[in-house]
N, C-alpha and C positions, 0 to 999 in steps of 0.2 A: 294328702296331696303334697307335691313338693315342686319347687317353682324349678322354671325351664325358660333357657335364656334362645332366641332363635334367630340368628341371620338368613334375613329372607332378602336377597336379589331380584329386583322386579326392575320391569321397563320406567323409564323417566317417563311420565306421560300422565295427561288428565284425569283424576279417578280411581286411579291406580288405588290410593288410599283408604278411599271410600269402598272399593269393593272388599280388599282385604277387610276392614273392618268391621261391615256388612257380614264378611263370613263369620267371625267371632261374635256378632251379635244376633245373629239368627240361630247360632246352635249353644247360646250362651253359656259362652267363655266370657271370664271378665280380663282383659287385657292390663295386668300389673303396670307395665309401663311401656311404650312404644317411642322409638327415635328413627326420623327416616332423614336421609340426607344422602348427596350425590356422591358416587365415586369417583374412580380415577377414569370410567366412561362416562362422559355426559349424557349417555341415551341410557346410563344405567343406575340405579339409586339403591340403595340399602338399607334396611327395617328388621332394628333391632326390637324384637317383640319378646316381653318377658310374661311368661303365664305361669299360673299355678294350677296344675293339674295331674292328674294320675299317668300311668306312662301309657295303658292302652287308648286313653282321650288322647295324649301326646301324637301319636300314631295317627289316630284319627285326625287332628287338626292338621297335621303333616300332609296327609292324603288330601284334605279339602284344599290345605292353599294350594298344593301343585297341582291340581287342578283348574286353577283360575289362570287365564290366558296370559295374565299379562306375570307370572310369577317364573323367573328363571333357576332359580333355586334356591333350596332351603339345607340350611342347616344348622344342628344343633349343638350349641357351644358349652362345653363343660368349663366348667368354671377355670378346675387345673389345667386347660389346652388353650387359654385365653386371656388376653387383658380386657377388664373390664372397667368403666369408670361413669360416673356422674358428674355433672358439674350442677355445683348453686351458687345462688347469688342469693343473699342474707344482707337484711335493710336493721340495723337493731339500735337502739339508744345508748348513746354514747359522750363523754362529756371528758374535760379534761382532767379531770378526777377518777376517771376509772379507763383510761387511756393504756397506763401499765398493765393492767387488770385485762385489757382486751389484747393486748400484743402478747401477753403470756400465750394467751390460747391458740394464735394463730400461728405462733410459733412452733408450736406443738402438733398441731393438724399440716401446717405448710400450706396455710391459707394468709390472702394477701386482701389490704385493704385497696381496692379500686375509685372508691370516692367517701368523701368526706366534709359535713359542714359543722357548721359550730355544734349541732347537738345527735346528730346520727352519725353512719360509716356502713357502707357498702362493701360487704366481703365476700369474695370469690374464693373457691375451693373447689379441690376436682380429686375424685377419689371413687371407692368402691364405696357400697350401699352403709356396710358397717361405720365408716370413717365420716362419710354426711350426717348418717346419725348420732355417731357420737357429737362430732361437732355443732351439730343445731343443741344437742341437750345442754352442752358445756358456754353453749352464748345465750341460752333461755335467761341467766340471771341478771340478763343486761339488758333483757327486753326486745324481742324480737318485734318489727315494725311489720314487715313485710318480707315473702322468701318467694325464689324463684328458683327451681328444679327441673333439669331437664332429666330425660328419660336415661336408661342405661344406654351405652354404644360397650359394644367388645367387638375384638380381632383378634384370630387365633393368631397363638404364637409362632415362632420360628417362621421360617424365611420362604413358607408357602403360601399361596392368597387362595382366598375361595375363588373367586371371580378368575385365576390364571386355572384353576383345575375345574371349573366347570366351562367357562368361555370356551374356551379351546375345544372341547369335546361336543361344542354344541354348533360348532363355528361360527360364533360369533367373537368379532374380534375385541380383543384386550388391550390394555395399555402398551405391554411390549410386543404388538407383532405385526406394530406399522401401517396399520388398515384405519383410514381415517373416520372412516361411515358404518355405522350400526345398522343394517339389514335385517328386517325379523321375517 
């Protein structure tokens, strides 16, 4: 099996979520990580879906979401056609004695402490899947309290959007083409 990173476009709207994940769970796929958030249209949102599976399942799961009404399109993000990243938030034990000891690492990663009291520190980090992980291994020995993980988001690269080459073709309007209202 090898995992598959998926921008999937779907309408801003009630449920939306629920049916897409409904389809992964009735033809059981286990969904690696999922991150949905709105785009530059408000009536349109985006779902970063990351699966592991073979390529002719791949196809298959491609065909079932375009199928679901509210899904405008999908597709599928190679790794080298994309920026990918995670964000964490890392809660770990921390004291002024090993102070030095934890700014080494996050220096190293270009991760930032965001809060801090006398004996913990709250670290933010944003990165690809390899770079979270090494960094969670490398603050294990300061005792991890508590971590918070969001799901992957990617955006292909270079200076074309998914949403200006599908919108367009679909006429529904985009951010540059001046139409203020989402008509489906």
């Amino acid at each position: 099996m090898s995992t598959h990173t998926l921008s999937v476009l779907v309408e801003n709207s009630p449920g939306v979520l629920a049916r897409v994940a409904g389809l992964f769970s009735r033809r059981a796929y286990n969904i690696d990580s999922l991150a949905v958030g709105p785009t530059e249209n408000p009536d349109i949102s985006r779902m970063t879906i990351v699966i592991n599976v073979e390529s002719h399942s791949l196809d298959q799961v491609i065909r079932q979401l375009d199928k679901l009404v509210n899904v405008i399109h999908i597709a599928e993000l190679k790794l080298t056609d994309s920026v990918q990243a995670e964000l964490l938030l890392v809660k770990i034990s921390a004291t002024s004695k090993n102070r030095f000891d934890v700014d080494a690492v996050l220096d190293t990663y270009g991760a930032a402490i965001v809060d801090e009291d006398a004996d913990s520190m709250t670290i933010e980090a944003t990165g690809d899947a390899a770079k979270i992980s090494d960094l969670l291994n490398a603050l294990e020995r300061f005792g991890i309290r508590e971590l918070a993980q969001s799901g992957l988001v990617a955006i292909e690269r270079g200076s074309g959007s998914l949403a200006d080459r599908t919108l367009s073709t679909q006429s529904i309007p985009t951010a540059d083409s001046g139409q203020a209202d989402y008509q489906n």
